[in-house]
DRENZA-115575 format. One record per residue (C-alpha): residue in three letters; y, x, z. Coordinates in nm, 2 decimals. Example, Ala and Ser with C-alpha at 12.3 -4.5 7.8 and 13.67 -1.06 7.14 Angstrom:
<Ala, <-0.45, 1.23, 0.78>>,
<Ser, <-0.11, 1.37, 0.71>>,
***
This chain:
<Unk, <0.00, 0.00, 0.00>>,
<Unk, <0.27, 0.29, 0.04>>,
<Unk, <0.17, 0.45, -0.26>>,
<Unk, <0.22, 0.14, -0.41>>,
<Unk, <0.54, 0.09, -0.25>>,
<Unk, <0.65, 0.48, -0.33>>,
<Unk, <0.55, 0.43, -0.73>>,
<Unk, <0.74, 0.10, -0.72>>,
<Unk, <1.09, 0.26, -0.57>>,
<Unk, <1.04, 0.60, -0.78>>,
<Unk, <0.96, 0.38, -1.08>>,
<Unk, <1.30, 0.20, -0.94>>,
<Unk, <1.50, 0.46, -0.95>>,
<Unk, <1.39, 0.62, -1.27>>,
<Unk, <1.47, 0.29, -1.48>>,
<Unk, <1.82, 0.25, -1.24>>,
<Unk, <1.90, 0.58, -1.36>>,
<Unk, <1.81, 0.54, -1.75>>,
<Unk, <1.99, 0.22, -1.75>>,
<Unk, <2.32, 0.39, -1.59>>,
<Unk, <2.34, 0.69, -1.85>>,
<Unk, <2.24, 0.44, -2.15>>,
<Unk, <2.56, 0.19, -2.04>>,
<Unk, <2.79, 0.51, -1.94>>,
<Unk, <2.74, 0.74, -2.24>>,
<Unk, <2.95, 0.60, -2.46>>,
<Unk, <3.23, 0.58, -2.22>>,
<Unk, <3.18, 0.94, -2.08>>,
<Unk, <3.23, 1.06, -2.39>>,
<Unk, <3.58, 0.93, -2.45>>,
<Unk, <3.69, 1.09, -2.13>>,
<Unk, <3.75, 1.40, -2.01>>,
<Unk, <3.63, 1.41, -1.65>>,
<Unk, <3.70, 1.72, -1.46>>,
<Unk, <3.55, 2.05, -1.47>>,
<Unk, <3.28, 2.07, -1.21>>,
<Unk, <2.92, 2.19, -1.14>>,
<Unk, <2.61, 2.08, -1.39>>,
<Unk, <2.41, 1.78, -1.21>>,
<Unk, <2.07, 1.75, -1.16>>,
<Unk, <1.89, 1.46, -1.34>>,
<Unk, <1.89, 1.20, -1.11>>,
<Unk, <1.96, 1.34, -0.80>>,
<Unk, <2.28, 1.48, -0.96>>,
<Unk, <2.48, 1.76, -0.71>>,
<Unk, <2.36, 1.62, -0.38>>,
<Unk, <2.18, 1.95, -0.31>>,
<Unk, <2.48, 2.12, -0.34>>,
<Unk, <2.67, 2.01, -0.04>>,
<Unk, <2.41, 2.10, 0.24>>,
<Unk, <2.50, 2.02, 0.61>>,
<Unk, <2.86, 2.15, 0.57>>,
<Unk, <3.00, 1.95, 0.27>>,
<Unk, <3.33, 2.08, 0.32>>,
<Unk, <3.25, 2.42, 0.32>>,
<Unk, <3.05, 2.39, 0.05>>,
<Unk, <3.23, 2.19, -0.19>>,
<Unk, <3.56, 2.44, -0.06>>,
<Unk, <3.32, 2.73, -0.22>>,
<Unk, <3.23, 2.51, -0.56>>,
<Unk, <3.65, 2.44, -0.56>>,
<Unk, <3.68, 2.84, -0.62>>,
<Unk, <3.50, 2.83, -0.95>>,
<Unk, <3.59, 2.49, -1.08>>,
<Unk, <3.94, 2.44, -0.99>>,
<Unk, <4.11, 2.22, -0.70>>,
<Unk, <4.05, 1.88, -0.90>>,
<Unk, <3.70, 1.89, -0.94>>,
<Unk, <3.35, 1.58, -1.05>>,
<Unk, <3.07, 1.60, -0.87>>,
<Unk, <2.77, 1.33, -0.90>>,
<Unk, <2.62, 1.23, -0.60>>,
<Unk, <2.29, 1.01, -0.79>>,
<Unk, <2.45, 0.70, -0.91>>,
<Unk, <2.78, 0.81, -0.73>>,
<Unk, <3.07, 1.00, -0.93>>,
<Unk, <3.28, 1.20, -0.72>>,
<Unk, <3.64, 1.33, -0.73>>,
<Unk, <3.70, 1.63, -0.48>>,
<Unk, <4.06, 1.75, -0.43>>,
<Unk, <4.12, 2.09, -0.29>>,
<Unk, <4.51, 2.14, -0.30>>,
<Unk, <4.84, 2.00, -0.22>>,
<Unk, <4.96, 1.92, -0.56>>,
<Unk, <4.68, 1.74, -0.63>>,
<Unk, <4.66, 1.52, -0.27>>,
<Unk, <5.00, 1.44, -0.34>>,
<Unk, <4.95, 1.30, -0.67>>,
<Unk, <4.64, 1.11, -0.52>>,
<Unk, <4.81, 1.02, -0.23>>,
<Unk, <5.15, 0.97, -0.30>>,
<Unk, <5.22, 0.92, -0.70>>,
<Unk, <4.87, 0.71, -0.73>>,
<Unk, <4.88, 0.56, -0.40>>,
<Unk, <4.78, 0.19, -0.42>>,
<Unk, <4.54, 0.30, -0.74>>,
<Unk, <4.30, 0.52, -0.48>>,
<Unk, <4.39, 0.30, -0.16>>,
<Unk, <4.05, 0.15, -0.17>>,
<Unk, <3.77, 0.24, -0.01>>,
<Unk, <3.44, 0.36, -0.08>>,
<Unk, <3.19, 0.15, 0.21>>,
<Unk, <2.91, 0.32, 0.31>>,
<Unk, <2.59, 0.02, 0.32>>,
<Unk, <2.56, 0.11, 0.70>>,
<Unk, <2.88, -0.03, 0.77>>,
<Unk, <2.78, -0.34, 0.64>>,
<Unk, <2.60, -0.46, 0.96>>,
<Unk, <2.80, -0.67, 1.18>>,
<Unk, <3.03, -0.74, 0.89>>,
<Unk, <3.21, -0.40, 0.99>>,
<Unk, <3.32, -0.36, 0.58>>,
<Unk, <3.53, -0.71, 0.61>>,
<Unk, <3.69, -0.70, 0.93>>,
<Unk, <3.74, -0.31, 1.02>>,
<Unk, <4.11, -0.18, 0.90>>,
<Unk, <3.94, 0.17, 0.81>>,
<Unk, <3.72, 0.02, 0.58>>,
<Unk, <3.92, -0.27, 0.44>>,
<Unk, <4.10, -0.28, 0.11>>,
<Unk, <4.46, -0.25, 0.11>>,
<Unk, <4.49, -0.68, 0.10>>,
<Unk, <4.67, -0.94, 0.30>>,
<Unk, <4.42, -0.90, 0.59>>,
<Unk, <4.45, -0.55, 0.59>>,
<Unk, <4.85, -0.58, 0.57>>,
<Unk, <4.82, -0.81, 0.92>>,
<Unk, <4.60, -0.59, 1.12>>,
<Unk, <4.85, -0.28, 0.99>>,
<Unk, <5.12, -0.47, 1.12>>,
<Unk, <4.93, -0.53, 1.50>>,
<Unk, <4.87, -0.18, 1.50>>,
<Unk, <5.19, -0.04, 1.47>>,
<Unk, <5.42, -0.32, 1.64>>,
<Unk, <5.17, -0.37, 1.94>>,
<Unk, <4.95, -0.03, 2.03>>,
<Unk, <5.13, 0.26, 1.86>>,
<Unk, <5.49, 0.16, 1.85>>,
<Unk, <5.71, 0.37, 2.06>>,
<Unk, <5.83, 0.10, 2.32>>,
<Unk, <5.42, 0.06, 2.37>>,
<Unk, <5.35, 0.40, 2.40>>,
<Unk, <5.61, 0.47, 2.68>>,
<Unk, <5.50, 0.12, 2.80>>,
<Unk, <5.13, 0.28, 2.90>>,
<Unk, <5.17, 0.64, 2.95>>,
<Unk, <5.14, 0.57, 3.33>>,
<Unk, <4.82, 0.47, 3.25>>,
<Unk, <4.72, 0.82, 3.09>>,
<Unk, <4.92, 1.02, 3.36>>,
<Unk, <4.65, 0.84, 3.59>>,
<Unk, <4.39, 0.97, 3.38>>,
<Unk, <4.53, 1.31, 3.40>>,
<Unk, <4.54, 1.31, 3.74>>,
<Unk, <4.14, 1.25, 3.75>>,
<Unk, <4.07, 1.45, 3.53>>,
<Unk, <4.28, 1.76, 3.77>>,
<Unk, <4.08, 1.61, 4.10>>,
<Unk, <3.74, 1.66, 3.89>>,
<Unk, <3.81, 2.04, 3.79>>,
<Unk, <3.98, 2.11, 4.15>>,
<Unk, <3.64, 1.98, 4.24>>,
<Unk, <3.44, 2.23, 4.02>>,
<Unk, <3.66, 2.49, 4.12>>,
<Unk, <3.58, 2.44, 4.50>>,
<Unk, <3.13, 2.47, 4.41>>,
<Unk, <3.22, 2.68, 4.11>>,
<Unk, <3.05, 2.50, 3.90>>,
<Unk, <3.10, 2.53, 3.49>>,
<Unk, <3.27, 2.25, 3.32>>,
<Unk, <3.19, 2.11, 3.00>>,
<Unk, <3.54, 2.09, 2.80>>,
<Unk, <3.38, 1.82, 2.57>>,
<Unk, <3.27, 1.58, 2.84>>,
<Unk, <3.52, 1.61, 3.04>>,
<Unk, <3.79, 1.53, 2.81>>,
<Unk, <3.57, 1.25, 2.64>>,
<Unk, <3.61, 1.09, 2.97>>,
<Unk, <3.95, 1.15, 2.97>>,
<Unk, <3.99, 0.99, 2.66>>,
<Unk, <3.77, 0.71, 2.68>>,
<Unk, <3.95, 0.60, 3.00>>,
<Unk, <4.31, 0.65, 2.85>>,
<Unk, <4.18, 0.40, 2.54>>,
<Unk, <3.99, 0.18, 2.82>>,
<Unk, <4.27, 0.10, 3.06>>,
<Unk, <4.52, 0.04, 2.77>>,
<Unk, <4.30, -0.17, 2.62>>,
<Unk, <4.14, -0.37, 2.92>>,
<Unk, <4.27, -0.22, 3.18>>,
<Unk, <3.97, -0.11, 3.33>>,
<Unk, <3.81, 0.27, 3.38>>,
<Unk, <3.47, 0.28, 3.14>>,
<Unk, <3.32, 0.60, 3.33>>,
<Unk, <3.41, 0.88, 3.59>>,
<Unk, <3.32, 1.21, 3.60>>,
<Unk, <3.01, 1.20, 3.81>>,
<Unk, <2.84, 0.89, 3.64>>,
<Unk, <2.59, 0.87, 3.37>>,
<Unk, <2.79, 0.61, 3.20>>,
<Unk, <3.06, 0.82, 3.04>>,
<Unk, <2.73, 0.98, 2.90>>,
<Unk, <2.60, 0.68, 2.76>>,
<Unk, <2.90, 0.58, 2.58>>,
<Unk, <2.98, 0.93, 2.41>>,
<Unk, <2.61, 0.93, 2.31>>,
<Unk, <2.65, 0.53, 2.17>>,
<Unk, <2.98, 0.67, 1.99>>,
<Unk, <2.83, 1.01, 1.90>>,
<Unk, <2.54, 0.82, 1.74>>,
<Unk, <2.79, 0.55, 1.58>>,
<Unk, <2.99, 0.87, 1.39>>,
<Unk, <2.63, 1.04, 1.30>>,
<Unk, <2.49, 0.72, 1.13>>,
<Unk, <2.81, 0.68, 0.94>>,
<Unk, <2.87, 1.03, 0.84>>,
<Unk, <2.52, 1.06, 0.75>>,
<Unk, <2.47, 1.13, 0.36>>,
<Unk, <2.25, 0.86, 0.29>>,
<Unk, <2.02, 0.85, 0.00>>,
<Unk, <2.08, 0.43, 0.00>>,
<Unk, <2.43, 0.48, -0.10>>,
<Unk, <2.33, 0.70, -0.36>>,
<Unk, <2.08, 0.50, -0.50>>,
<Unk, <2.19, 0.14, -0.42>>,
<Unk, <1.82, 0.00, -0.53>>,
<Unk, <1.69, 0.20, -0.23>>,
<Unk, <1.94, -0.05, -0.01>>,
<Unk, <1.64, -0.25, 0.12>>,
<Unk, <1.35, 0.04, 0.18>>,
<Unk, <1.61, 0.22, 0.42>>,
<Unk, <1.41, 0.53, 0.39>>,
<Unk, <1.62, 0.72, 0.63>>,
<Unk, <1.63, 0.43, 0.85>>,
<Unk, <2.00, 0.48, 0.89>>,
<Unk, <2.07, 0.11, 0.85>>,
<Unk, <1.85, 0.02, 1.10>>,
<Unk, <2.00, 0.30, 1.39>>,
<Unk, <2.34, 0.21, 1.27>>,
<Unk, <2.29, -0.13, 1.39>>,
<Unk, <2.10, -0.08, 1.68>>,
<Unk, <2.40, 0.11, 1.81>>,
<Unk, <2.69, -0.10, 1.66>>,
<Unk, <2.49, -0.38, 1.87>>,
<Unk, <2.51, -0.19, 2.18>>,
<Unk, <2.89, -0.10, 2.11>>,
<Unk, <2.96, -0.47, 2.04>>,
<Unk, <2.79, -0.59, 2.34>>,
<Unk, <3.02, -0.41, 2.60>>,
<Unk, <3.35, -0.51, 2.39>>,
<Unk, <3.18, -0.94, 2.37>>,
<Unk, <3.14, -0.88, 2.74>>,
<Unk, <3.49, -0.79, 2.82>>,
<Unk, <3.61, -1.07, 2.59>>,
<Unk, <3.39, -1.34, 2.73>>,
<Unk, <3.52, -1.28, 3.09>>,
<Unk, <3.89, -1.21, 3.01>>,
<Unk, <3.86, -1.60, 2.84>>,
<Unk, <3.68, -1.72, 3.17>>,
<Unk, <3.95, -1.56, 3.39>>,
<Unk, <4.22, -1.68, 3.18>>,
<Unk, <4.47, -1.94, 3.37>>,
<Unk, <4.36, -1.77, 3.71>>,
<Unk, <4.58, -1.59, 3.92>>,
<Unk, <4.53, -1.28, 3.75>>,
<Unk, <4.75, -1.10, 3.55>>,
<Unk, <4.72, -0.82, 3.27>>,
<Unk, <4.94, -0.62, 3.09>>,
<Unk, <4.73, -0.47, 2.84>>,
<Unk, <4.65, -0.45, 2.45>>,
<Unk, <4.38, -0.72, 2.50>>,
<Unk, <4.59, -0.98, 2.67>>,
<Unk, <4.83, -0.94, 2.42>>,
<Unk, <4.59, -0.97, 2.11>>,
<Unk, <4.43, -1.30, 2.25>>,
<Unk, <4.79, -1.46, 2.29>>,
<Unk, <4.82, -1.38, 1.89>>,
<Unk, <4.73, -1.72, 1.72>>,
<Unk, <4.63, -1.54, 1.40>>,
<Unk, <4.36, -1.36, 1.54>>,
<Unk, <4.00, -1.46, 1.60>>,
<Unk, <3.77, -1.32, 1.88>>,
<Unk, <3.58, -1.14, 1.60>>,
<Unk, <3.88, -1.00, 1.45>>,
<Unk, <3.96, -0.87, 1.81>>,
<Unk, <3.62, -0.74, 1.90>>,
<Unk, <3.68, -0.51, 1.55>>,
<Unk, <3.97, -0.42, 1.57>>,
<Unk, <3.92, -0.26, 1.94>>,
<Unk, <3.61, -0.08, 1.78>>,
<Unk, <3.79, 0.08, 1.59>>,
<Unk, <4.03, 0.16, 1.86>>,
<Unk, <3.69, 0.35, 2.06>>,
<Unk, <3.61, 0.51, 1.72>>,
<Unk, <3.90, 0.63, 1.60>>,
<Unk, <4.02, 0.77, 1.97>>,
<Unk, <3.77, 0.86, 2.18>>,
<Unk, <3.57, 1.12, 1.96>>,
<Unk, <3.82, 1.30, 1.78>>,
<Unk, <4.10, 1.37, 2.04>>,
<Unk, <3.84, 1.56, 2.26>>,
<Unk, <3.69, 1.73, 1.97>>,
<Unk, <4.06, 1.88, 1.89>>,
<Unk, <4.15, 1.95, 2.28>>,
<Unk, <3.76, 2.17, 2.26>>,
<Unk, <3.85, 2.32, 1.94>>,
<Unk, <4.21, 2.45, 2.10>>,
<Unk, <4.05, 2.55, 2.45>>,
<Unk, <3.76, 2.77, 2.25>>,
<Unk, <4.06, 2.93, 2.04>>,
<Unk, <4.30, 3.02, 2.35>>,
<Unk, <3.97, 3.16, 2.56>>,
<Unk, <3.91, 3.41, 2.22>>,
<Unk, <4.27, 3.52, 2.26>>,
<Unk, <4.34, 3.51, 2.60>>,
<Unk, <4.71, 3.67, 2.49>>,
<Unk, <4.79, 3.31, 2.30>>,
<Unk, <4.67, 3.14, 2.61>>,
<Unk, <4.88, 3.34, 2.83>>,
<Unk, <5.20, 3.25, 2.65>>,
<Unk, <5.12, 2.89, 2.60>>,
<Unk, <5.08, 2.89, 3.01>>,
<Unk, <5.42, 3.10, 3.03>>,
<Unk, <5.62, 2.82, 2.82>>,
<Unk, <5.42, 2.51, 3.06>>,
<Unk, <5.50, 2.70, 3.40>>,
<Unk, <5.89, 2.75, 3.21>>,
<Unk, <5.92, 2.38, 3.15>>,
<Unk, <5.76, 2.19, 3.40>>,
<Unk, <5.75, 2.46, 3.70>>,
<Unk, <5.42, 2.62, 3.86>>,
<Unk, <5.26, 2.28, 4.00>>,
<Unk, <5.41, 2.03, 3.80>>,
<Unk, <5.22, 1.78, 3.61>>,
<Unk, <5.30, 1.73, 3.23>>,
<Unk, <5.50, 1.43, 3.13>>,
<Unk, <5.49, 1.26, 2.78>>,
<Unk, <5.90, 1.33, 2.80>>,
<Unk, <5.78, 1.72, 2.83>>,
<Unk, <5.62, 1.73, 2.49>>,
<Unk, <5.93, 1.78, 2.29>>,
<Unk, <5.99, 2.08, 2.51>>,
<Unk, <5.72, 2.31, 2.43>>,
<Unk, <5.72, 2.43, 2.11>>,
<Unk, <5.44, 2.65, 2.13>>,
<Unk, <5.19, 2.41, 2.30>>,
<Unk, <5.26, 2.22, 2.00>>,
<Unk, <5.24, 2.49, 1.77>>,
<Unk, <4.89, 2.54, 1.94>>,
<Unk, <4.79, 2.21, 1.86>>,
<Unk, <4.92, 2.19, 1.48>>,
<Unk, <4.70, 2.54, 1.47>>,
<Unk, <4.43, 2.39, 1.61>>,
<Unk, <4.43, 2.11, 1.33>>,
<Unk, <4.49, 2.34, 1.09>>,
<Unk, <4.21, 2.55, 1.14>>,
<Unk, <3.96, 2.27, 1.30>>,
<Unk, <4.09, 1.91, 1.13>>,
<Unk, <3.81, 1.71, 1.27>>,
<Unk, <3.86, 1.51, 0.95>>,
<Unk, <3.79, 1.77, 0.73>>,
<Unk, <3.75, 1.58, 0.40>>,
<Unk, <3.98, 1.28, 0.51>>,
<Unk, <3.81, 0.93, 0.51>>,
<Unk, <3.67, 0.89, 0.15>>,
<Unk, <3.91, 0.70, -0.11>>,
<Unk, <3.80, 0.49, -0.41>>,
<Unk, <3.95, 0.45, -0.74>>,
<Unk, <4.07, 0.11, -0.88>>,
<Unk, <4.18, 0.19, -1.22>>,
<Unk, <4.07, 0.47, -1.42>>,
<Unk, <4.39, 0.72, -1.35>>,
<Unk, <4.48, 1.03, -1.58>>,
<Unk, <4.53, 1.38, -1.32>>,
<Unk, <4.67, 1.71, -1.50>>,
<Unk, <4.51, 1.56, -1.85>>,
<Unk, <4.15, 1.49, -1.67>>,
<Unk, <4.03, 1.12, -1.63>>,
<Unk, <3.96, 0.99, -1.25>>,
<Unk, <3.72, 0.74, -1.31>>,
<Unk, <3.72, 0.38, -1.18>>,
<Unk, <3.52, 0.33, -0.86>>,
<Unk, <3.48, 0.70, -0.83>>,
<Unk, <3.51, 0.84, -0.46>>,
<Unk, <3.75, 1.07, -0.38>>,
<Unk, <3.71, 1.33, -0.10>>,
<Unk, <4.03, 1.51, -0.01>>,
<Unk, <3.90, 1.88, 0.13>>,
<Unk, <4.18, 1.93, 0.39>>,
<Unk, <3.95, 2.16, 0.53>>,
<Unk, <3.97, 2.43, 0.23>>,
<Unk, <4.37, 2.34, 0.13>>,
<Unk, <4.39, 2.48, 0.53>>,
<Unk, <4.23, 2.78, 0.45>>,
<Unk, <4.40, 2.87, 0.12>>,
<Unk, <4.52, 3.21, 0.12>>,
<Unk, <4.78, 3.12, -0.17>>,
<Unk, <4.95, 2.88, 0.08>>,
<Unk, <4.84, 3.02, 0.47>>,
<Unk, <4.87, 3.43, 0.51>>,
<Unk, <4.54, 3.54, 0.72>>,
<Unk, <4.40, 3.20, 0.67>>,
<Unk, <4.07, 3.24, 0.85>>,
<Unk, <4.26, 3.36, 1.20>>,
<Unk, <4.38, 3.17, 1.50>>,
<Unk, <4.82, 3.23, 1.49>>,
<Unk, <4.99, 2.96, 1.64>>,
<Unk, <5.30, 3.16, 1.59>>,
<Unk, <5.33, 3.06, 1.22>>,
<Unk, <5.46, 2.68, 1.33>>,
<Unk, <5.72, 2.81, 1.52>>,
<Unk, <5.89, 2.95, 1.19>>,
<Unk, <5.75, 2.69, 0.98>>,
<Unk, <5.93, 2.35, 0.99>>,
<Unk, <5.65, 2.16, 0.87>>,
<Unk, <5.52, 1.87, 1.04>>,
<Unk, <5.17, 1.67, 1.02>>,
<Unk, <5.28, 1.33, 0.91>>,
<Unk, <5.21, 1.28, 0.59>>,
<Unk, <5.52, 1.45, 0.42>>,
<Unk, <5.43, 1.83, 0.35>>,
<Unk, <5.10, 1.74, 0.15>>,
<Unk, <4.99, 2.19, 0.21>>,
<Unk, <4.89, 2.01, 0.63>>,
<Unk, <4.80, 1.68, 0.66>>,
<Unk, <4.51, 1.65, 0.92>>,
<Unk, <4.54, 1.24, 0.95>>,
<Unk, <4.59, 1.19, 0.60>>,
<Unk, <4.91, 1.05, 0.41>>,
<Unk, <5.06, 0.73, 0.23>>,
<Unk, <4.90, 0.43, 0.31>>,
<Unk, <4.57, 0.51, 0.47>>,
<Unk, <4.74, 0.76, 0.66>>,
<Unk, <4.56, 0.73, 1.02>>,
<Unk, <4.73, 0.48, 1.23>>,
<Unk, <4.69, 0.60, 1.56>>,
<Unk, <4.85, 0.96, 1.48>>,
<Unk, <5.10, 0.85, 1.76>>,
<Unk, <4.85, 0.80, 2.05>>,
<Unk, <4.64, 1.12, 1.94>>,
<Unk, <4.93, 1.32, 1.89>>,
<Unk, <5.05, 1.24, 2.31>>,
<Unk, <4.67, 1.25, 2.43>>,
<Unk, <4.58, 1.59, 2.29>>,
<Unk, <4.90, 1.75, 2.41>>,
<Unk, <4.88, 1.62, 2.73>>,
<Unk, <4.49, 1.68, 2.77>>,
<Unk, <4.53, 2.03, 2.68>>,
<Unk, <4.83, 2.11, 2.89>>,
<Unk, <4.67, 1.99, 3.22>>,
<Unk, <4.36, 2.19, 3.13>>,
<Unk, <4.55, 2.54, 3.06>>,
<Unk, <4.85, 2.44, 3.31>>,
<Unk, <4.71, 2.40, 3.63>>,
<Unk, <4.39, 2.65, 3.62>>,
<Unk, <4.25, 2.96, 3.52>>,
<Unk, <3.95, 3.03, 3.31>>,
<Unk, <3.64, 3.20, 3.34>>,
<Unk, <3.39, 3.23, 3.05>>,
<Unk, <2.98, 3.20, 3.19>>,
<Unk, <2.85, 3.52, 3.29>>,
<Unk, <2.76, 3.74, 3.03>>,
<Unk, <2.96, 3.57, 2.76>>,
<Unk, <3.30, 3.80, 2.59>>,
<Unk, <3.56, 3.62, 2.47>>,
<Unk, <3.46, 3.72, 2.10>>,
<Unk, <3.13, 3.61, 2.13>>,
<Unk, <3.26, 3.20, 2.19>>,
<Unk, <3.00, 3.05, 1.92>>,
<Unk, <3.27, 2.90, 1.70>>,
<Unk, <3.02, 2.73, 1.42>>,
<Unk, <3.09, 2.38, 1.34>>,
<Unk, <2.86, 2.07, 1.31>>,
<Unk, <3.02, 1.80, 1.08>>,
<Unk, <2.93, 1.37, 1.12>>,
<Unk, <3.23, 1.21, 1.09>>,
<Unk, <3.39, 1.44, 1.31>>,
<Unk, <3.40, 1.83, 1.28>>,
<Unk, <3.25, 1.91, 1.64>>,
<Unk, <3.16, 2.24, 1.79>>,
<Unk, <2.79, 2.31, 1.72>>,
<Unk, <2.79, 2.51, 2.07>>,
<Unk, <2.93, 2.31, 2.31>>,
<Unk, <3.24, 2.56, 2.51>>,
<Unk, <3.17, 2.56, 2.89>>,
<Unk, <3.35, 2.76, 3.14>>,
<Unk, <3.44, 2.77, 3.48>>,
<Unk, <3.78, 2.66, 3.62>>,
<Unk, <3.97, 2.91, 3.89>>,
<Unk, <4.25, 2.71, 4.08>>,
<Unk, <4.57, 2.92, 4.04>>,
***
């Protein structure tokens, strides 16, 4: 019976293929796609990206210019590798690539119709925009909540004063994914999901971590759509048991903030606010504050781990960037959100950090409406674009020593990471630039300056500075492969 079933999807495939070069041949030969590697039959260049797509297709950019076609099976593929190029894609053609390319994961729970990441750029997707920015990341909101996240901050000191007293190693990842998850939480509900000594927080980042792993998986169902309903990866079938298990904790909270609703208690947070919104549905809701979790609680941490391993390898860059906090907000103060704008190298730290480490590395993939002509090469319709932030970062014709660690360059530099100098944008531009750049922006400064502020570090025994594993491990998110751990010394 499975050989049967394996002859049946293989003969599947084969006639799916045949069918797709018989009704594209004609077509492909009055264009001129761009320059790019010689696919496989069938299986086209999936072999070529390996477990580190963006350094690979960064390499295949070298030889085939910065506007490059891949095919990924049935899947054509436009990778851009400079900042001429993502400006034309992102700027001059905006609305022609603002689509998106859904992967069939996402599918369960209806996340392709109701998620703003995933949506096309359409009258829904205009509404939840509008939520976004006039009721979680608008400035007045923002200031509204940071005592929230100075609460957080605060926990997070009392957990590493308590790891200083046993001398016990910290995790940076965990402990700033609690951080994070309970900044999003208690703007969101108003509630803490996790402390530092509970198995919850550990729960959750495995729930999210598997989330970002099913998504980011490559996933040989989108490349060969007729596999849809085999699943041979069983990625559809993970995704949802874990989109379940996210959705269940965010019905939970919904269900009881209706029951309490006209009681004596009062809330001030995003949720309250949402449910007094007549437009929106409780499923909207539920979405739209998954996409809070995703979006927030993985990537800010991953940024705040990247900078930490950095400033441990040159323990001269951490030095200063401790000088300019103990300068600004005295010996033992505490970081304010008002500080920010008063450290410029902290911040040119963090604009390093992306640089070097974008956790998005190849942006979140765009689709083509229209077929669109690019420096005398046809884009095709419904191709997927991947922008390769990752290797315009590392371009020795734009950044001199590319490859090394020198926050120093943004403090001559007066270039920004919001979508206007096209050579560093980390969270995208136009559009689908990422709408919660506001809230990640204050999270990772302030995570990062209590960690560096108020302690000392010492690496595990045995381990030099130099020898910090710096490899990377890519899902959604560009994560550490070696997770940093090191032990916190009160000052």
């Amino acid at each position: 019976m499975n050989s049967l079933v394996f002859l049946l999807v293989l003969f599947s495939i084969l006639w799916t293929y045949i069918l797709f070069l018989t009704s594209n041949s004609k077509h492909r030969k009055s264009r001129k796609l761009p320059p790019g590697p010689s696919p496989l039959p069938i299986i086209g260049n999936i072999l070529q990206l390996g477990d580190k797509p963006h350094q690979s297709l960064a390499k295949l950019s070298q030889t085939y210019g910065p506007l490059m076609y891949l095919k990924m099976g049935c899947i054509e593929t436009i990778v851009v590798s400079s900042p001429e190029i993502a400006r034309i894609v992102l700027q001059k053609y905006d609305l022609s690539f603002s689509s998106r390319r859904v992967p069939g994961t996402l599918e369960s729970f209806e996340v392709d119709k109701f998620s703003m990441a995933w949506l096309p750029v359409d009258n829904q997707w205009r509404k939840l925009r509008r939520i976004w920015k006039e009721h979680m990341f608008s400035l007045q909101s923002l200031d509204a909540s940071q005592g929230k996240r100075q609460d957080k901050l605060h926990k997070l000191c009392d957990y590493l004063n308590q790891r200083c007293v046993n001398g016990h190693v910290v995790d940076i990842a965990e402990a700033t994914f609690t951080t994070s998850l309970n900044m999003i939480s208690s703007t969101l509900f108003s509630v803490d999901f996790a402390d530092f000594n509970s198995d919850l927080s550990h729960e959750f980042k495995d729930v999210v971590w598997n989330v970002m792993k099913c998504i980011g998986s490559p996933n040989f169902a989108d490349y060969f759509p007729v596999l849809k309903y085999v699943d041979p990866q069983g990625i559809s079938r993970r995704t949802k048991f874990y989109f379940g298990k996210l959705f269940a904790v965010l019905e939970n909270i919904i269900d009881k903030r209706l029951e309490s609703r006209g009681t004596s208690e009062k809330n001030d947070d995003l949720l309250e606010a949402l449910l007094h919104l007549p437009e929106f549905t409780p499923k909207e809701i539920k979405h739209l504050l998954m996409d809070l979790f995703l979006g927030g609680t993985d990537t800010a941490p991953a940024t705040v781990e990247w900078a930490m391993a950095e400033l441990l390898r040159n323990p001269k860059k951490m030095l200063k960037a401790k000088s300019e906090l103990s300068d600004v907000i005295g010996e033992h103060g505490v970081i304010q959100e008002l500080d920010i704008p008063k450290l410029p190298y902290l911040q040119a730290v963090v604009k390093e950090t992306f640089r070097l480490h974008p956790v998005g590395p190849l942006l979140v993939p765009h689709k083509a409406l229209v077929d669109v002509e690019i420096n005398g090469y046809i884009v095709p319709k419904n191709a997927q674009i991947l922008v390769n932030i990752w290797a315009t970062n590392r371009d020795l014709n734009i950044w001199s020593s590319p490859n090394c660690f020198m926050p120093e360059r943004f403090l001559d530099l007066k270039i920004d990471f919001k979508g206007q100098n096209f050579e560093f944008i980390p969270f995208g531009a136009g559009r689908r630039i990422c709408p919660g750049l506001p809230l990640a922006n204050r999270m990772v400064h302030l995570m990062l300056a209590t960690l560096i502020h108020n302690f000392d570090w010492r690496l595990e025994e045995g381990v030099k500075p130099e020898e910090i594993d710096m490899s990377e491990k890519l899902t959604t998110t560009l994560h550490k492969a070696i997770p940093l751990k090191a032990i916190p010394i009160k000052l």
